[in-house]
C-alpha positions in Angstrom: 126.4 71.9 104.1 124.0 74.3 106.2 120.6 74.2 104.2 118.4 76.9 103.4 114.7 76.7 102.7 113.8 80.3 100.5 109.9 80.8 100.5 108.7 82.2 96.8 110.4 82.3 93.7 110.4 85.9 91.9 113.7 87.8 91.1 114.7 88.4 94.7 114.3 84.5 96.0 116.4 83.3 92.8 119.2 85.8 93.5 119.5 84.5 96.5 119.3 81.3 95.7 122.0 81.4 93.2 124.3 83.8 95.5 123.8 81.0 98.7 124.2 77.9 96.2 127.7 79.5 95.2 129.4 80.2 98.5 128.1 76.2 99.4 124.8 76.4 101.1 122.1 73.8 100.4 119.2 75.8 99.3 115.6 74.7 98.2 113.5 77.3 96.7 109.3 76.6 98.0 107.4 77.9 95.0 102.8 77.7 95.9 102.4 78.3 92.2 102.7 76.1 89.3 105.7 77.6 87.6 108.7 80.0 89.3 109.0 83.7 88.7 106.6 84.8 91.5 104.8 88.2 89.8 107.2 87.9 86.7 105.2 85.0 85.3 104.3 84.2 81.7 101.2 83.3 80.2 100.8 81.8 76.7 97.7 81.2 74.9 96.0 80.8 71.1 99.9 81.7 70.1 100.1 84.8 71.9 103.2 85.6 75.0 102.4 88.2 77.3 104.4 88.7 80.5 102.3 88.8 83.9 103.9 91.2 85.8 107.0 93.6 85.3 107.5 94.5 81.2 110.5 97.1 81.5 113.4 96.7 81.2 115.7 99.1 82.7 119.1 99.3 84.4 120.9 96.6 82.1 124.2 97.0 84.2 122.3 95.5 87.0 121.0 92.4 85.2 124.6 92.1 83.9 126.5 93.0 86.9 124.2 89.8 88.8 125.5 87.0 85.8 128.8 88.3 86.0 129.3 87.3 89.6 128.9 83.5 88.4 131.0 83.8 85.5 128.2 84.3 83.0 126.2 86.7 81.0 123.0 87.8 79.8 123.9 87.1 76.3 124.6 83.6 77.7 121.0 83.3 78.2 118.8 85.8 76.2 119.3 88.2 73.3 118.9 91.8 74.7 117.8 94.6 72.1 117.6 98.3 72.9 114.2 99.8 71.8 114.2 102.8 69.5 112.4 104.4 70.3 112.4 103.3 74.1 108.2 104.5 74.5 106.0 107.2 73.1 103.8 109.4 75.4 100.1 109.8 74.5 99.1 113.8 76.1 95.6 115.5 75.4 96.9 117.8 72.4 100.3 116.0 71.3 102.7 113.1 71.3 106.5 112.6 72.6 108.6 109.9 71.7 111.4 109.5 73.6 114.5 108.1 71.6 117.2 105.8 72.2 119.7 108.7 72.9 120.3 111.7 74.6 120.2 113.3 71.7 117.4 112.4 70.2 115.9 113.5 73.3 116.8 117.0 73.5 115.2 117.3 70.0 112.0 116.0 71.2 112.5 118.5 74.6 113.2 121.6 71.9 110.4 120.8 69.8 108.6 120.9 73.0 109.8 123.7 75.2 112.4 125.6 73.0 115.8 126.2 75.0 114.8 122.9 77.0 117.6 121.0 75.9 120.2 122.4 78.1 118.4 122.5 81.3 117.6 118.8 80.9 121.1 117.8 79.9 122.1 119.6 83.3 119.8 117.3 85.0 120.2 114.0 83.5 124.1 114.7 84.4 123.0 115.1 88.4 121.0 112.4 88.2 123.8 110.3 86.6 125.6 111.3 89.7 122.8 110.3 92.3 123.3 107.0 90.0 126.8 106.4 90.4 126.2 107.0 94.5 122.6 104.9 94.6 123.9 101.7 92.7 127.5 101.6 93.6 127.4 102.3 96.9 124.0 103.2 98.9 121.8 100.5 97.4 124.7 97.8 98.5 123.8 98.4 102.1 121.4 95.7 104.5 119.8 98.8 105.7 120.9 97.8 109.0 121.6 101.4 110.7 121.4 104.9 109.6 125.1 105.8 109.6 125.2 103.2 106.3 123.7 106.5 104.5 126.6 108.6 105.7 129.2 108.8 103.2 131.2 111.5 101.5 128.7 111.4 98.9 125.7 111.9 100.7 126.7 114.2 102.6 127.1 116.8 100.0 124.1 115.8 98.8 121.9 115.7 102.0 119.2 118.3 100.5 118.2 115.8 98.1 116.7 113.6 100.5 114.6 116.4 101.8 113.7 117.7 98.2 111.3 116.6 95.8 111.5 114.9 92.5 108.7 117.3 91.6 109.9 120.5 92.7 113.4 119.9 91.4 111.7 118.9 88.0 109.1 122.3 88.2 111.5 124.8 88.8 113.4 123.5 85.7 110.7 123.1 83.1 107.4 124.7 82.7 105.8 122.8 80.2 103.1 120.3 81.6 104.3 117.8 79.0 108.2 117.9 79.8 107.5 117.9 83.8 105.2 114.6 83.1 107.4 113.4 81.4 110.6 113.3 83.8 108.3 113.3 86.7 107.4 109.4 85.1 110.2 107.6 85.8 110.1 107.5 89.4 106.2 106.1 89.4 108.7 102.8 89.4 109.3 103.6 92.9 105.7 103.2 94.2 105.0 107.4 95.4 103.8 110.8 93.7 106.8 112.4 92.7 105.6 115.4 95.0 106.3 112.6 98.1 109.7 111.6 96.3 113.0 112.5 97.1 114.7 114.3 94.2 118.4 111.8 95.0 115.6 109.6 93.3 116.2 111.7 90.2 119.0 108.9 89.4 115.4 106.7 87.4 115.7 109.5 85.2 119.2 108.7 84.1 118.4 105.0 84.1 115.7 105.9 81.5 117.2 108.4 79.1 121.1 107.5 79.6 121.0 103.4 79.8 117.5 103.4 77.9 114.8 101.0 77.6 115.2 97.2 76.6 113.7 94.4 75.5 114.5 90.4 76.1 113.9 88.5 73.1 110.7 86.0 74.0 110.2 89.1 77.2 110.9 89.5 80.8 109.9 85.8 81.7 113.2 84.9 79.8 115.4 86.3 82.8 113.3 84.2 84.9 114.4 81.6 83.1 117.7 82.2 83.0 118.0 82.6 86.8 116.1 79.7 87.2 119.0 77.5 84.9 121.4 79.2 86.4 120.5 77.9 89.9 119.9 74.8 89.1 123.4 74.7 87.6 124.8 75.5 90.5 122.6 72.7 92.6 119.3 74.8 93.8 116.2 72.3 94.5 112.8 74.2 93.2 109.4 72.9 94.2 106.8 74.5 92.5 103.0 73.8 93.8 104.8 74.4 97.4 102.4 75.7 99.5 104.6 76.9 102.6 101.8 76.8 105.6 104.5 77.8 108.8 107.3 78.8 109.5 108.5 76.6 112.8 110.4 78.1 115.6 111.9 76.7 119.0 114.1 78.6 121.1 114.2 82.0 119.2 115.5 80.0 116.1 113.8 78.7 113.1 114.1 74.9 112.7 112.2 75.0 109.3 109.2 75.1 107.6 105.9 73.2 107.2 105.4 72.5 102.9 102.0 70.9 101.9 101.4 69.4 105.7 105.1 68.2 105.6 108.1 69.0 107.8 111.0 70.6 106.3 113.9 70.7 108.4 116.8 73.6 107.7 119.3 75.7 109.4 117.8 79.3 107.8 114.8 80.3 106.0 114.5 83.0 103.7 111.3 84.7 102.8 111.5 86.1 99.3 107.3 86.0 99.4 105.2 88.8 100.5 107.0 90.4 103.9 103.5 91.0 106.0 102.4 87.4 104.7 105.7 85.7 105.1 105.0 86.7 109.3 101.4 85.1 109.4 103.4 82.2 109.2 105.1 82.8 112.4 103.2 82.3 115.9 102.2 86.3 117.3 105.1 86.6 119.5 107.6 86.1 116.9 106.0 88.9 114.2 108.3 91.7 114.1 105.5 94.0 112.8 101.8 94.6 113.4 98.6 95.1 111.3 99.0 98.3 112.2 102.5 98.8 111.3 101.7 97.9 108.0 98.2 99.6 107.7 100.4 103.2 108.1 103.0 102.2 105.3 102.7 104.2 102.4 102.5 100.7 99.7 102.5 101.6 95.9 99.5 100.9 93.9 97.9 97.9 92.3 97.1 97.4 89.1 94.1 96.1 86.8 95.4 94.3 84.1 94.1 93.6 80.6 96.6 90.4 78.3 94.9 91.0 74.8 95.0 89.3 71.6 94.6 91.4 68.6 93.9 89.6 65.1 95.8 92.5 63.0 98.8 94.8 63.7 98.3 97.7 65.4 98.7 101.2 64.0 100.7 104.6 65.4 102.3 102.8 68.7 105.1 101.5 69.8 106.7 99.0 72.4 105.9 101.2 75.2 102.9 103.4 75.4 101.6 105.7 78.2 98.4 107.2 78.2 98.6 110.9 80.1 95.9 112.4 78.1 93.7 112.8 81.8 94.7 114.6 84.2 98.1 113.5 86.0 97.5 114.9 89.5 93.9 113.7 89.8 94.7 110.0 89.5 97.3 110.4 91.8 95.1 111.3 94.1 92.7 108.6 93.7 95.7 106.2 94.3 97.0 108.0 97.4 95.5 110.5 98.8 91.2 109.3 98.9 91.5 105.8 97.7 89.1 105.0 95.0 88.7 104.3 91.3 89.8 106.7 89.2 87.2 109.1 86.8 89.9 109.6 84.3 92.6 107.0 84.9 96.5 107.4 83.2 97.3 104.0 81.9 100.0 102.0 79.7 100.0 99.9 77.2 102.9 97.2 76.0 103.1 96.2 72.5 106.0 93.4 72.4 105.2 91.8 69.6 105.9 95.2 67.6 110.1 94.7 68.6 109.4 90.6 69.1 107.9 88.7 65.9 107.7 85.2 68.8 105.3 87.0 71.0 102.4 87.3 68.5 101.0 84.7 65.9 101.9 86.4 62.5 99.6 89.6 61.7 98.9 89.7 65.4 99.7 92.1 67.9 100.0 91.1 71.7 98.7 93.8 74.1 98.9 94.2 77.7 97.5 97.2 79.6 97.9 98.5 83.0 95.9 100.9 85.0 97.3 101.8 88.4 95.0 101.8 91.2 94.7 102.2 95.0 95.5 99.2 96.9 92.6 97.0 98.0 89.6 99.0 96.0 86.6 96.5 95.2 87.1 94.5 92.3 84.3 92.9 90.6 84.3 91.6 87.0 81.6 94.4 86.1 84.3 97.0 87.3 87.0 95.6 85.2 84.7 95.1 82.2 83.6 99.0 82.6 87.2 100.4 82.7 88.3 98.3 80.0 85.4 100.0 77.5 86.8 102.9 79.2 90.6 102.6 78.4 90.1 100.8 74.9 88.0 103.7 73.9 90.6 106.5 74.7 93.2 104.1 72.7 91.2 103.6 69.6 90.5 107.7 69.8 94.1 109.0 70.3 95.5 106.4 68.0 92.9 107.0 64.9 92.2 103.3 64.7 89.0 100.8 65.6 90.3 97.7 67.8 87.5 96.8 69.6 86.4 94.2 66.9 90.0 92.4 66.5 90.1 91.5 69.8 90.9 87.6 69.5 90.6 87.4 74.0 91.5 88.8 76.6 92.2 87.8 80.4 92.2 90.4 83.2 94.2 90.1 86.6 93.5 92.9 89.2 93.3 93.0 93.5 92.2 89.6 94.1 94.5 88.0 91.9 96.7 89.8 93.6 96.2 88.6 96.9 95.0 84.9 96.1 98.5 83.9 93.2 101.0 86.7 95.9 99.4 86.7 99.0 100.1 90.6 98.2 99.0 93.4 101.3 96.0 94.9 100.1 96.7 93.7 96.4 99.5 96.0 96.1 101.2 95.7 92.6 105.0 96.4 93.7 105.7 96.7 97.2 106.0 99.2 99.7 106.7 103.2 98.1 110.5 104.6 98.6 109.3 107.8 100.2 111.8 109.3 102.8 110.4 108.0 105.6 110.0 104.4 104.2 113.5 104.1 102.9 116.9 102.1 103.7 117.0 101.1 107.1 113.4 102.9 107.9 111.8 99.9 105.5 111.1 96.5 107.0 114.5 94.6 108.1 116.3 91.9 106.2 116.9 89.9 109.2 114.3 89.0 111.7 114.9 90.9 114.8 112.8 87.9 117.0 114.1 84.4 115.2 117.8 84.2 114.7 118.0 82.5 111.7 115.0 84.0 109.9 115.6 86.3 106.5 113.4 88.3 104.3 114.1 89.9 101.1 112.1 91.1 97.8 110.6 94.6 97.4 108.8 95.4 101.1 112.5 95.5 102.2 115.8 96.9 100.8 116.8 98.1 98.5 112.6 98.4 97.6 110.3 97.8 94.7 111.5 96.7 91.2 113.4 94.0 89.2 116.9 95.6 89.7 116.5 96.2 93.1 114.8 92.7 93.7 117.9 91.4 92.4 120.1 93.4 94.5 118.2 92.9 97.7 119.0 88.6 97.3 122.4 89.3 97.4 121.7 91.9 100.7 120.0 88.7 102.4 122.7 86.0 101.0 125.2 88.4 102.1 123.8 88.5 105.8 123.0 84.5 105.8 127.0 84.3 105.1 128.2 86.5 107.8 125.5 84.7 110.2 127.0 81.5 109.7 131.0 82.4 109.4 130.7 84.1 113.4 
């Protein structure tokens, strides 16, 4: 059997792995932390779950579409509930909670904006569309040439890709609330939704037409799953794996150097951060500069709050966002003049509120997120001031003191996310899909200097979250396969 040495653990490296392991390779999964899952990682403590890194759950086809290829299921490995509602959205002067159907929706919309309803339903039909093209068919492509995006589909639909997600959404709705709200869904994809193709529109049928869900125990579950999964099918994962080089002779990769040792394989795959994964190649084998990377648009980081509350919480739900401050100004301070925010958006997950296991009983377990610019300063004294800051605007706009329940809480913010994910800059999910920075125009799959080197996660295709992740193993497995059949 040819052998395969992945680099990193998270959803991308374990598709892979599984995907490889099934058509008969011999694959070892290289893991530097202490437990697999890469930024999807768990931590437990004083009785209280809280998932590290990604917390939605969207595009369940996709999570069942990857078990289905090995005979399985999700319900074979975790219960999967549908949230209703799927989140509620905090504004300055109101709330919208955004149900578990389409109908419920529209209600919300005509409360809103009166007349609302049909306009929107119009929209989430296109966008079901741009769905049916994205997942089926555009997102299954290696990204290897342009002409991959040139299909009957696309073609009619070339002015998307040229559009915006924001003007599409503005000449449709007037009301600051509604255009927040479906301008939202694509913050998944890393960009302002003013730097975002409309095609994109398809995140807004994956929220309001396939809705939000919830694993039982949360997202670290699927981990766990995948992780069973490839050990069933005869995957080797080291955890505490430091991988320190990636060894080349001859324009070909003869392995990898774990913990001081010498690992010996006939491909490596890179599932770790992309710009990292290359310091670990000699300079003349580095497809891409410092300054190649220093000009790509990457989506933001994040400082993040895991807090145990001694009481349940009052007016929230599962999901919460925050966009009681000024939308377009924080955007700004993510992208346009880097710095931290005055008036920062921010959301907050309440699992335990759907989940009873993530919480000790009459507890509530809280995470919240506030996006940021990419490699800001982070100090302890700066995460201490915008917590006060956040936990303040959440006690006022949900009539309720917290401050004094608070059991702990841990923080994680730009240095964590470059020591735990050797993460460019500290970025929180990879590299923005903006037009220029999409399919084949993001970093390759396949090494264009080693033969037999791969990458895969979100700095490459499809791009940045859990579905895609998913998608983009199967990209690289799929390329190892044909590499080794010609």
């Amino acid at each position: 059997m040819k052998k395969v040495a992945i680099i990193g653990s998270g959803f991308s490296s374990l598709s892979a792995a599984c995907y490889l392991a099934k058509e008969g390779f011999d694959v070892s999964v290289f893991e530097k932390n202490a437990t697999v899952g890469g930024r999807a990682r768990q931590l437990q403590k004083e009785g209280f779950t809280f998932d590290i890194g990604p917390s939605w759950y969207w595009m369940p086809d996709i999570f069942e579409k990857f078990f289905n290829d090995f005979g399985k299921s999700t319900k074979d490995y975790y219960q999967l509930d549908k949230l209703s509602p799927a989140y509620k959205i905090f504004f300055a002067d109101d709330e919208i909670t955004i149900g578990d159907t389409m109908d419920k929706i529209c209600e919300e919309f005509e409360r809103i904006e009166p007349g609302s309803s049909k306009p929107l339903r119009k929209f989430i039909s296109k966008a079901q569309e741009n769905y049916d093209i994205a997942i089926n068919k555009i997102v299954l492509k290696p990204g290897l040439s342009p002409l991959e995006l040139v299909t009957k589909d696309t073609v009619t639909r070339v002015d998307q890709f040229f559009k915006t997600i924001s003007g599409e959404v503005r000449k449709k709705f007037k009301n600051p609330k509604l255009v927040s709200t479906l301008e939202f869904p694509v913050l998944f994809l890393g960009a302002k939704p003013s730097n975002t193709p409309s095609f994109y529109s398809f995140m807004n049928f994956a929220d309001f037409g396939l809705g939000t869900w919830h694993p039982k125990g949360g997202m670290y579950e699927v981990i766990k799953a995948m992780k069973s999964l490839a050990e069933s099918l005869g995957v080797k994962i080291e955890t505490n794996a430091t991988v320190e080089k990636i060894n080349v002779a001859n324009g070909k990769t003869t392995g990898i150097t774990v913990n001081n040792k010498e690992i010996v394989t006939d491909y490596v795959l890179s599932g770790a951060d992309y710009s990292h994964s290359e310091t670990l190649l000699d300079n003349k084998y580095r497809q891409y500069s410092e300054n190649y990377w220093s000009k790509k648009t990457f989506a933001p980081s994040s400082l993040l709050f895991y807090v145990g509350f001694d009481k349940k919480l009052e007016n929230v739900e599962h999901h919460n966002l925050f966009f009681d401050t000024d939308f377009e100004a924080h955007a700004e301070d993510i992208y346009d003049n880097p710095k931290w925010p005055k008036d920062p958006l921010f959301y907050v997950n309440f699992p335990s509120i759907t989940d009873e296991s993530m919480a000790p009983k009459g507890c509530e377990t809280g995470f919240f997120l506030i996006p940021i610019a990419p490699d800001l300063e982070d100090t302890e004294a700066l995460r201490q001031k915008y917590f006060d800051i956040v936990i303040d605007r959440f006690e006022k706009k949900t009539n309720q003191k917290v401050v004094n329940n608070i059991i702990f809480k841990e923080s994680f913010c730009v240095k964590d996310f470059k020591k735990e994910y050797n993460s460019y800059k500290g970025n929180a999910y990879g590299m923005a899909n903006t037009l220029s920075q999409t399919a084949f125009l993001r970093p390759n799959l396949k090494s264009k200097k080693v033969d037999n080197l791969y990458f895969t996660g979100q700095l490459t295709v499809p791009g940045p979250g859990v579905p895609p992740s998913l998608i983009s193993g199967k990209l690289a497995s799929d390329l190892i396969k044909k590499h080794y059949q010609d």
